[in-house]
N, C-alpha and C positions, 0 to 999 in steps of 0.2 A: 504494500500500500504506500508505503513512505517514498517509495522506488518509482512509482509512477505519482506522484506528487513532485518528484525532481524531475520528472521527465516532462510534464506539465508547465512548471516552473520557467525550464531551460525554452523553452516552445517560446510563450510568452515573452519574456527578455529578448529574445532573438527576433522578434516580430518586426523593433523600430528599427534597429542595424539593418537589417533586411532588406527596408525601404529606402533605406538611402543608398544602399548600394545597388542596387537595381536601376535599370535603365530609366531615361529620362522620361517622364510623363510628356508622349508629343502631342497630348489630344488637346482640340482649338475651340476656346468656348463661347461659343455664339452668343452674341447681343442680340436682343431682340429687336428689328429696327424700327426707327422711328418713323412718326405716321408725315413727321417733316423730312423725310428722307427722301426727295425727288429725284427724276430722273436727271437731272442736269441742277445747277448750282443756283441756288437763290441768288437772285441780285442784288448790288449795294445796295439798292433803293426803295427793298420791300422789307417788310418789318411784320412779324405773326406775334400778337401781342393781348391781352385780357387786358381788364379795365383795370385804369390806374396806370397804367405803363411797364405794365408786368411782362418780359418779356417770354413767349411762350416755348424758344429753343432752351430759356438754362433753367432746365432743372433745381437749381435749389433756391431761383425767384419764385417759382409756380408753385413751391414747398410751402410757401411764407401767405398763399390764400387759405382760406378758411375751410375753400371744399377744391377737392379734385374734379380738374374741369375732366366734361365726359365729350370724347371728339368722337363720336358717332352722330349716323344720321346726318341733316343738314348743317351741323357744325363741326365739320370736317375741314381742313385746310387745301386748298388749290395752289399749284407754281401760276404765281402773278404777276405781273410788269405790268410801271405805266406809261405811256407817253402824252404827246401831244402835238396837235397840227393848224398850223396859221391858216386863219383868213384870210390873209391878203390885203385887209384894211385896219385901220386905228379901232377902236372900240373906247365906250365910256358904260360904264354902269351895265356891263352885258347880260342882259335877260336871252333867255331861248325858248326852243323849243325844237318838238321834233312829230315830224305827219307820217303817217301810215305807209307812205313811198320810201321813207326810207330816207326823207329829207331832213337837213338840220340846218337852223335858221338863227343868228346872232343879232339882235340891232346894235347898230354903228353910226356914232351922231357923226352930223354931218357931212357925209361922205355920197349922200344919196346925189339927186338929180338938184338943182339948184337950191347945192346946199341943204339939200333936207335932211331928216333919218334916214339912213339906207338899211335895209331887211336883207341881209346878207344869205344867201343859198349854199349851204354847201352839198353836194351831191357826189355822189358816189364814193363818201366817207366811211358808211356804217357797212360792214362787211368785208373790204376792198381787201385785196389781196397785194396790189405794189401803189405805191405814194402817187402813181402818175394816175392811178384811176379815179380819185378826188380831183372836184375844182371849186370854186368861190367864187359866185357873184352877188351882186346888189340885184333884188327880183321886184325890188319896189319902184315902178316907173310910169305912173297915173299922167293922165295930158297937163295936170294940175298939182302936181306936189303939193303938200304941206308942209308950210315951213318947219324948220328945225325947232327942238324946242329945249326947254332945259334939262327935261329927266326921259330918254326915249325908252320906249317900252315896248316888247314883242312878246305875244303869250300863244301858243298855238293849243288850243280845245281837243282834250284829251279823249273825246266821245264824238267830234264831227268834224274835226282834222281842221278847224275853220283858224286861220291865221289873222291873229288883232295886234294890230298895229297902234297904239298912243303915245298921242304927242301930250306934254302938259308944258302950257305957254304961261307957266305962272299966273299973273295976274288978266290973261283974256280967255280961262277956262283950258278944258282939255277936249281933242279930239279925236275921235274912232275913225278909223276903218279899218276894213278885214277882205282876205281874199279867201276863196273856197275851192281855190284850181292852184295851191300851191306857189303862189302868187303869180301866176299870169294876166292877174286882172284884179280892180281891187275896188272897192265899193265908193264912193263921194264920201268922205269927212260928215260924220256926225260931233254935234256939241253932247260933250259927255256929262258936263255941268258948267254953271254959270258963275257959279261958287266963286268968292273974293281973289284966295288966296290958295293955292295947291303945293303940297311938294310930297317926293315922295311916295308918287302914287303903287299901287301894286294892285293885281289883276288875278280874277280866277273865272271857273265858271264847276259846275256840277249838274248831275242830270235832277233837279232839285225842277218839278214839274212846273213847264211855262208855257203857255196858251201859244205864242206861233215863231216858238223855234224849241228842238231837241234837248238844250241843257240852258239854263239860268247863268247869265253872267254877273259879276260884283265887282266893283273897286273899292277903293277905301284908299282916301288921300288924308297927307295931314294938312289941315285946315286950323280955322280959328274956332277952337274947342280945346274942350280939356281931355281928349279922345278920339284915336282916327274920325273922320266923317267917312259915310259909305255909302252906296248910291248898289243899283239895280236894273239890268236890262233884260224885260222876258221875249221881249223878240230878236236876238240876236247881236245886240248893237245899235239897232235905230233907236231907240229911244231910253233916256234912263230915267229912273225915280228922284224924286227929291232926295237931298242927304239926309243920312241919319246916322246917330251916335253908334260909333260900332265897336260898344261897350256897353254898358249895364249904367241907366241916366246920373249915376250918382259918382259913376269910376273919373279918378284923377291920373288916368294914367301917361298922357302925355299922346302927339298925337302921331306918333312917327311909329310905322308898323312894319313889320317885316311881309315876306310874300303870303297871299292868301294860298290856300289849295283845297279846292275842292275833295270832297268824297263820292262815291260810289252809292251812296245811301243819299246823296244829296246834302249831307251838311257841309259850311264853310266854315275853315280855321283860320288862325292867322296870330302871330303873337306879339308880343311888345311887353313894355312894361307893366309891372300889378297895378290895379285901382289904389293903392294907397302906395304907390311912388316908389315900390322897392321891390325888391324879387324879378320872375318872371312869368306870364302866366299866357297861356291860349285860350284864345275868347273862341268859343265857337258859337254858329249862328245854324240853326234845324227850319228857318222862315225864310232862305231865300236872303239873307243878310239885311234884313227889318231888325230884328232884334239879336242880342249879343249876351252869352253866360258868361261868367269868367272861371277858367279851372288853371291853378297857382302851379306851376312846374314845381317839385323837389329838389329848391335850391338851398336849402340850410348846410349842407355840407360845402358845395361847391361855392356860393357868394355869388354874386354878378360883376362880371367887369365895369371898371371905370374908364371908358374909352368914348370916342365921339360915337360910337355907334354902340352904343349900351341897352338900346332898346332891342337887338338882333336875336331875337328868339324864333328860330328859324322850324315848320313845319313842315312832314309831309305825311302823307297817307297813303297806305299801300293797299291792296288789289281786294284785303279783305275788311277794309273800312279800319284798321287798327292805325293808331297816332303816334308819329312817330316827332320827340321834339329836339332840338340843338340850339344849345346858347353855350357861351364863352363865360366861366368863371371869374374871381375874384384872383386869381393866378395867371390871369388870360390863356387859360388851357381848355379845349374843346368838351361839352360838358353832352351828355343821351341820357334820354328816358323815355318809356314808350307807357302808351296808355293801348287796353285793350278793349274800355267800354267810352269810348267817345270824349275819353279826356275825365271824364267822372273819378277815376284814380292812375296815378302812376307807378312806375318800378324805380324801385332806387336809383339814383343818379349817378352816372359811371362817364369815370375822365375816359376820352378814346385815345388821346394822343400818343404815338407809340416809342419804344423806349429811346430815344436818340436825343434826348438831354434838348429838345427847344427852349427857348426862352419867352415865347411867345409866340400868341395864335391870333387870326383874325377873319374879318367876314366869312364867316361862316352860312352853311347852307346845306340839306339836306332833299334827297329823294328815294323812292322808294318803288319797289316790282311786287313781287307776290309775299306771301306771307313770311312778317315775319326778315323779309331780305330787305335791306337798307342799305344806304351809300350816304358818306358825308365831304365833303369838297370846305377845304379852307386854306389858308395863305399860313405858314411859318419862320419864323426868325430861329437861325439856327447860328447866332452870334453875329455880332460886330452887325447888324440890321441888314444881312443878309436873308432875304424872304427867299422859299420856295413853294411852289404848289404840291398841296397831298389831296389825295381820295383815299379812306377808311373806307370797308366793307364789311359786310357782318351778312352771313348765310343761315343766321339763326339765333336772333335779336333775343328770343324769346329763351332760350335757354340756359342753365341755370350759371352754368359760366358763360359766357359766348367769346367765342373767338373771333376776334377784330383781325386784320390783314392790311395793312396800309401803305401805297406805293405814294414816292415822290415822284409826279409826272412829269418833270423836267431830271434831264441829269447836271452832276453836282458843279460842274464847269458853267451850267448854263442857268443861274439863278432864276426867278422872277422879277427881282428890284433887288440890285446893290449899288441903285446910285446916291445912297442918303443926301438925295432931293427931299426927303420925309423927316425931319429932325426925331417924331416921334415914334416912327415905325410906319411901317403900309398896314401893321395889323391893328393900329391906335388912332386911324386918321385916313381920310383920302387920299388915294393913292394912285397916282396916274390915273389909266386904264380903268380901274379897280373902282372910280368913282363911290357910290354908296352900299354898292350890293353885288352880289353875282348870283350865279344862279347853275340849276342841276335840272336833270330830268333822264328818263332810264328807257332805251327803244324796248320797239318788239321783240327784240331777241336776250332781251336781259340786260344787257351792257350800260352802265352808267356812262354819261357822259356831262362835265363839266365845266361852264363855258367862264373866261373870264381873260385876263391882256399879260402879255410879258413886256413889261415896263424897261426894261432894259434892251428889249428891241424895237422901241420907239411907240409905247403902246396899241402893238398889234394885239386885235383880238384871239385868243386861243380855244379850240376843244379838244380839253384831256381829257383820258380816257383808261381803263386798263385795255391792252394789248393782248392780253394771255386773263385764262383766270375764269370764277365760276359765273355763272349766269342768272339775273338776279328777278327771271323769271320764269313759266313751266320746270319740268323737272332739272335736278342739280345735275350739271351738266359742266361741263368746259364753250367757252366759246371758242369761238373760231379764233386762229391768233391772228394781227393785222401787224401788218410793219411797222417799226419804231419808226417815231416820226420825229419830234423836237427841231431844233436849229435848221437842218435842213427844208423844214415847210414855212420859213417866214419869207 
């Protein structure tokens, strides 16, 4: 017994010597690879990122949230790139839009026909396979122009492709017209209102039932009130309604508002500041924009910025009537919250900005595809008041972490503005190009696109775009890639 107890003994003892003298272990231990592991190499210029600035490649940032994001389903990551491609002409204040053809349309102050607004065309943009299959023209050429005016405005009707054209001439009112052939032809100048004082205006419409046209249209200018004025046309533009407070009769909010956008359900949004002079809130209107609610974004975390354009609480609504809001904080960093019953409540407040150390954000602006899918477009200072342009995407707003994806559509050689012409920033002040506003809007095939000026090449108008990357409508898909464009399309 004692004899096989030593024999036992010796076995054991000899077990560790054994393994070290023994051949080398040459077995290879696989990583399980990551869901950011694409087929070719991320670019400088795209950033995979969670709210707050978290960035979504390192590992022991994404440790430091409170829950493990889940990257299935629609919030999965796509290889992304952005670019962007010239008009061909100067730009101020660039509003867009985009028609069922597959057309994209910039206004461009005075560059039209004697001196007027030009309604800039660009065709064969969306899809295009080499840079030469895009061109740019001005499509607005009536026997009779309208003059140029101070704030030019192009909205194209997301329900009957109808392209409205506004001029606001300050103090002799503001004028319509609109063309329904993609501008081949374009209606006689309607007076939009008689109103003292205008600036500022912004423009929607919704299928919000109207006796003799398809969708309800609304503006809302700031005027002499203590709250946007707003006006109403149910036959398409010929005629509008008197103004009306487009606020709740008692709100001191101030009268300068960001872009309206209609819903699918027919209601109008539109944001600006709270009736008691602080925060941010969306006023929405369910009457055809007669009457106005106010519901207060979730800004206690974030603050509101202190910058000439502080009232930029930017709206949009996507495919399933859900509200989608953006404004710039108290840090001038880019601020999301969505509502999913018509602004009645929201989700907590989440920075989108992605991790690359800005120092500052501006004009900001928001649009949206099918459920849920959202795109946000703003200006950045990435030191010494060097701006560039970004698009955030988000493939599934609603999920419990969501994952942001954000391209700089310029590359880093080719800023937006570094000519500190701007003492305070482009993102603190008017800014070339950049005038008061810019603007977004997402085609039939998903693709966001971002229309606004590269100040540093003598404020031509630009639309960025993602190049590569998922589709921000019908199913999640990749779109089609399109050529980098940048410097070479001015």
């Amino acid at each position: 017994m004692r004899v096989l107890s030593y024999v036992i003994l010796a076995f054991m003892l000899n077990l560790p010597l054994t393994g070290c003298l023994a051949p080398e272990d040459n077995r290879v231990i696989l990583e399980e690879p990551s869901i950011f592991d694409f087929e070719r190499p991320i670019p400088e210029t795209t950033w995979y990122h969670y709210s707050g600035g978290v960035n979504a490649l390192d590992q022991s940032a994404v440790e430091q949230l409170n829950v493990t994001p889940s990257l299935v389903g629609n919030n999965v990551p796509f290889w992304t790139q952005g670019s962007y491609y010239g008009i061909g002409l100067t730009t101020f204040e660039p509003t867009m839009g985009i028609t069922s053809s597959d057309n994209l349309y910039m206004s461009s102050y005075g560059n039209g026909p004697a001196g007027s607004t030009a309604i800039v065309q660009c065709s064969g943009l969306i899809e295009m396979t080499s840079l030469s299959d895009y061109s740019c023209a001005n499509t607005y050429d009536p026997i009779s122009p309208v003059p140029n005016s101070n704030d030019p405005y192009v909205y194209v009707d997301k329900w009957t492709d109808r392209i409205m054209k506004f001029d606001m001439h300050a103090l002799a009112g503001m004028t319509v017209e609109w063309s329904d052939n993609d501008g081949s032809s374009w209606s006689p100048p309607t007076f939009a209102t008689s109103y003292s004082v205008q600036d500022h205006q912004t423009i929607g419409s919704s299928p919000y039932p109207a006796l003799a046209h398809p969708t309800t249209w609304v503006f809302c200018v700031n005027g002499n009130w203590a709250a946007p004025l707003c006006s109403t046309s149910f036959d398409g533009g010929l005629t509008w309604s008197p103004e009306v407070p487009g606020a709740p009769l008692d709100c001191n909010s101030g009268g300068l508002s960001a872009h309206i956008e209609g819903a699918e359900n027919g209601n109008f949004y539109r944001g600006n500041v709270g009736c008691n002079g602080s925060g941010y809130s969306i006023y929405r209107s369910t009457d055809g924009g007669f009457t106005w609610t106010e519901h207060p974004l979730p800004t206690e975390k974030s603050g509101t910025a202190d910058t000439w354009n502080f009232e930029e609480a930017q709206v949009a609504i996507d495919d399933n009537n859900n509200v989608h809001a953006m404004w710039m904080g108290s840090d001038n960093m880019p601020y999301y919250a969505y509502s999913r019953d018509n602004g009645g409540s929201w989700s907590e407040a989440m920075m989108i900005a992605p991790p690359i150390g800005l120092v500052g954000t501006g004009f900001p602006v928001v649009t949206a595809g099918s459920d849920g899918r959202v795109a946000f477009g703003y200006v950045g200072d990435i030191g010494n008041q060097t701006w560039n342009g970004y698009m955030t995407i988000s493939t599934d707003a609603f999920s419990e972490v969501p994952l942001f994806t954000t391209v700089q559509v310029n590359l880093p050689e080719d800023p937006i503005d570094s000519s500190n012409a701007y003492p305070e920033g482009c993102g603190y002040e008017r800014c070339g190009g950049l005038g008061d506003f810019l603007d977004m809007a997402v085609d039939q095939y998903g693709r966001p696109w971002f229309s606004l000026a590269n100040n540093d090449a003598g404020e031509i108008g630009i639309f960025a775009t993602i190049t590569d990357g998922p589709t921000l409508r019908g199913d999640l898909l990749e779109l089609n890639s399109m050529p980098l464009g940048g410097v070479l399309t001015l």
